[in-house]
N, C-alpha and C positions, 0 to 999 in steps of 0.2 A: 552787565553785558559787555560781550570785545566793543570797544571803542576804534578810533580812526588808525593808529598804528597797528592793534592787532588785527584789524580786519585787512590791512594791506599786506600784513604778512601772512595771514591766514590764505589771500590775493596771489602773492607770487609763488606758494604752493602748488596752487589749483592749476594756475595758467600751465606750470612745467609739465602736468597731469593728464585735463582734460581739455584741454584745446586740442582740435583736431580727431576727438573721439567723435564717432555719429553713434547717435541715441538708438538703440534698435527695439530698446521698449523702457516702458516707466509705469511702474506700480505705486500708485498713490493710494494704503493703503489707511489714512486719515485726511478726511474731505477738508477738516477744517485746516489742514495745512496748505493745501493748494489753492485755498480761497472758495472752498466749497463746492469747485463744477469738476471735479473729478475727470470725467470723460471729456472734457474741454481743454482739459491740462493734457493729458495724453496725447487730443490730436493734434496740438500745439508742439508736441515735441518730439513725437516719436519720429523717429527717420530721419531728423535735423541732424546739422553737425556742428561741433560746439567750435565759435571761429575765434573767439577772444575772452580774455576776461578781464573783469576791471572793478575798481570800488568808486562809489561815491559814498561819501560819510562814511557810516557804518553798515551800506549795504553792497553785497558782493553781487556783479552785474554779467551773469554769463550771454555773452551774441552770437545768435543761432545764425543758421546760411540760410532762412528762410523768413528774414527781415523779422524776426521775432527777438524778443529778448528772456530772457529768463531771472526773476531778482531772487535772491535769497537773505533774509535777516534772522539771524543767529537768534536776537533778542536774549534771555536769560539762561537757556539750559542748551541751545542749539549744536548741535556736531555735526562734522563732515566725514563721513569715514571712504577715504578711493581707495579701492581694494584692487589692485591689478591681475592680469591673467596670469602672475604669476605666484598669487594667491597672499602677497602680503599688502597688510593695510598700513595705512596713511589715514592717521587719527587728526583732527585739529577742529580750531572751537572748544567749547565746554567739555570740562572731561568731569564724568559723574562716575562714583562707584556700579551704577546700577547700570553701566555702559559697559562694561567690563565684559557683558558674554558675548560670544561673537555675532557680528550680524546676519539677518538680519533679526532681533529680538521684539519683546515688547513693546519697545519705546520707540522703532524704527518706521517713520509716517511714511516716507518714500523711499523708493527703491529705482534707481536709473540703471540699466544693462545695456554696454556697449557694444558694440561689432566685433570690438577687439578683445572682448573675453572678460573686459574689466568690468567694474561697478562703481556706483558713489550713492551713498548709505545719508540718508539725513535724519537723523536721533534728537529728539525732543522731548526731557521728560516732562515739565510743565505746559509744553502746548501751547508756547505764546508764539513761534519762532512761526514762517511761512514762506512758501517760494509762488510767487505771481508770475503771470506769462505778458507782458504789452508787447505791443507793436513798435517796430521802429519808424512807422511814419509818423509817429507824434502820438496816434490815439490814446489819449488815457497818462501823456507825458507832459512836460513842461520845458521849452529851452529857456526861459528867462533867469536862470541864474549861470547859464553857462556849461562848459565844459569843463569833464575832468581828463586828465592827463596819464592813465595809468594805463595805459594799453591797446585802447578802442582804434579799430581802422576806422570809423567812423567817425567825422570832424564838422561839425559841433556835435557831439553824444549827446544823446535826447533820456530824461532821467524822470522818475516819479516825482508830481507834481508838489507831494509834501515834504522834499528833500531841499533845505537849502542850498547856498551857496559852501563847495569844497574849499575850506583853507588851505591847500596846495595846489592846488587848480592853477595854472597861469593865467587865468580868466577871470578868479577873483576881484573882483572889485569893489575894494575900501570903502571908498564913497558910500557905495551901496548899502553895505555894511553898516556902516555907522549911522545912515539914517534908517534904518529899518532896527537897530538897535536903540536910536532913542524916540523911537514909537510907543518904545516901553518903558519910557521915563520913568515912571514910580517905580520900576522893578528893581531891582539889584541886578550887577551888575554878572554877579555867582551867574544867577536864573536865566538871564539872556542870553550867557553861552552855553546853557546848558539846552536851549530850543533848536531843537533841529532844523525850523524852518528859517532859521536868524543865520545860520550860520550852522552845517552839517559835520556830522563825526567826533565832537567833545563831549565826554561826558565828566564823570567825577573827578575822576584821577587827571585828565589834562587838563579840566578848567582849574583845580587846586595848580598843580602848579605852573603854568599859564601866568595865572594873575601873582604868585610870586615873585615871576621873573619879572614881570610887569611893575610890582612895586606897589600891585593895590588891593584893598579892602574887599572883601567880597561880596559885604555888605555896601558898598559904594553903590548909589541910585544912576541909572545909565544915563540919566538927564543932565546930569552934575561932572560927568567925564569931557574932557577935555579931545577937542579932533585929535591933538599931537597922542593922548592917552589913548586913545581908540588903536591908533598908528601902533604905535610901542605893546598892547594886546595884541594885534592882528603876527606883529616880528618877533613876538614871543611863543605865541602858540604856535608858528611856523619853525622854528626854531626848538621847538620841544617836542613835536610830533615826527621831526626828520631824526631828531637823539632819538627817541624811544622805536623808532621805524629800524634804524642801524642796528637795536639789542634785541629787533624781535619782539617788543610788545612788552606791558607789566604783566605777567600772572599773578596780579592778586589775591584770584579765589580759583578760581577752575582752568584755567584759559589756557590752551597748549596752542603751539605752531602746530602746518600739518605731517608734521615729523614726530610728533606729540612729545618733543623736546620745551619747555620753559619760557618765555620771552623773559630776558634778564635787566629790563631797562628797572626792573622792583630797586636793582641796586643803585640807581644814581639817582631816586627822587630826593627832591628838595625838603619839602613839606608832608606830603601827601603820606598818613598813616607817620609821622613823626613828631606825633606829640609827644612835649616834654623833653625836647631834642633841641639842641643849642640851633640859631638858626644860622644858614653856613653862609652868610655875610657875615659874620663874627661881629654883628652889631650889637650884643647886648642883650637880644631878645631868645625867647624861649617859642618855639611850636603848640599854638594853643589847638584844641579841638573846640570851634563852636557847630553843634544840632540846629539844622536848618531843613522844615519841613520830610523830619525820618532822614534826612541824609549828614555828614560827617561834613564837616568843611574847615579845610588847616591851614593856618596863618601865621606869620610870624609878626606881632604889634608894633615890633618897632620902625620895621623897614614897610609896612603895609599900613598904612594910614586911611 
């Protein structure tokens, strides 16, 4: 699924898009994507008008002018198609073959129609992806990890309660971090940046190389890391989510901007899908693949201890 840089660039599409469009109706025409109250989602948003947008992690956060928010998670087959009134679309998210006819098709769970003639199409062909309605006075939200910084006129932004702390967030807080990451002492070190709730928006491709830049194992137990080691993760994965934010995202497998153009950061990874690849510290070492619980995880032995 888009990880934290595709989803922010998938983010500053949207906002040039639909900010400022009002919703004049919404066909949810699969319940389990809207969290299964159909007619609830509807009077949740119909007549709103859409005032911002923004990401926390990996979930893309539209703010309605009716103190409502609206969230949207891609998850694995997820698409956005904005078709304007003047009849061309704007593809981004997962691009599947079976997306290809135009919308709205089979796979097309919701349907938004603007004022302004336009649309925004969300395509799911596995059905894991969904779009939630909360409140922005809190109900059903969480501010204890803070704010994110991508857009919200709202200051502290109020976010779902199982979304951790944003690594770009100016409101991150280290400390935090590190003890809520050695909670999970026995775990490795891969695993805890791969929990959403530890810390939001990482997944494969940035925790591989993350903990490259970093200089560590990823098999290394989060009890055994050092505060300074914690520090040097957190200015690494910052550090690599602002590169791959600048190239637009990896398209590893499916993943298009919503220009349905590429994100080209695939060409400056380190590790990640380079096995057998000299590793570009010219230390010596070679890009191993080791299988970790069905997932891929790439290191280089020498310089990752």
């Amino acid at each position: 699924m888009p990880e934290l840089p595709e989803v922010e660039t998938l983010v500053r599409g949207l906002r040039a898009r639909v900010v400022g469009q009002k919703i004049a109706s919404v066909e949810p025409r699969l319940g389990k994507s809207v969290g299964g109250e159909p007619a609830v989602f509807k009077k949740a948003v119909e007549g709103a008008t859409i005032e911002s947008a923004e990401r926390r992690g990996k979930l893309i956060i539209l703010h309605l002018d009716n103190d409502k928010a609206l969230l949207i998670h891609l998850k694995l087959t997820g698409q956005l198609i904005f078709e304007g009134k003047d009849g061309l679309s704007h593809r981004g998210g997962h691009h599947q073959k079976a997306y290809e006819a135009p919308p709205p098709n089979k796979y097309t769970h919701v349907i938004f129609s603007f004022t302004s003639g336009a649309k925004l199409y969300f395509n799911d062909l596995r059905k894991f992806g969904w779009m939630k309605i909360i409140d922005a006075d809190g109900r059903g939200l969480s501010t204890r990890m803070g704010a994110d910084d991508t857009g919200s006129r709202r200051s502290p932004t109020q976010f779902h309660a199982d979304i951790g702390p944003d690594p770009l967030s100016k409101h991150f807080n280290v400390r935090e971090f590190i003890k809520n990451a050695k909670r999970r002492a026995k775990s490795d070190i891969y695993s805890v940046l791969l929990d959403q709730k530890v810390i939001s928006g990482l997944g494969n491709i940035y925790v591989n190389e993350t903990l490259w830049l970093a200089g560590l194992n990823p098999q290394t137990k989060a009890g055994s890391i050092a505060d300074s080691q914690y520090n040097s993760i957190i200015a690494s994965a910052k550090q690599i989510l602002k590169e791959a934010i600048k190239y637009g995202g990896t398209s590893d497998n499916t993943y298009r901007k919503l220009d349905g153009s590429k994100g080209t950061y695939g060409e400056h990874l380190t590790v990640y899908h380079r096995e057998g690849e000299k590793c570009p510290r010219n230390d010596g070492g070679t890009v191993q693949r080791v299988k970790k619980g069905g997932r891929s995880t790439f290191l280089c032995p020498v310089c990752q201890k």
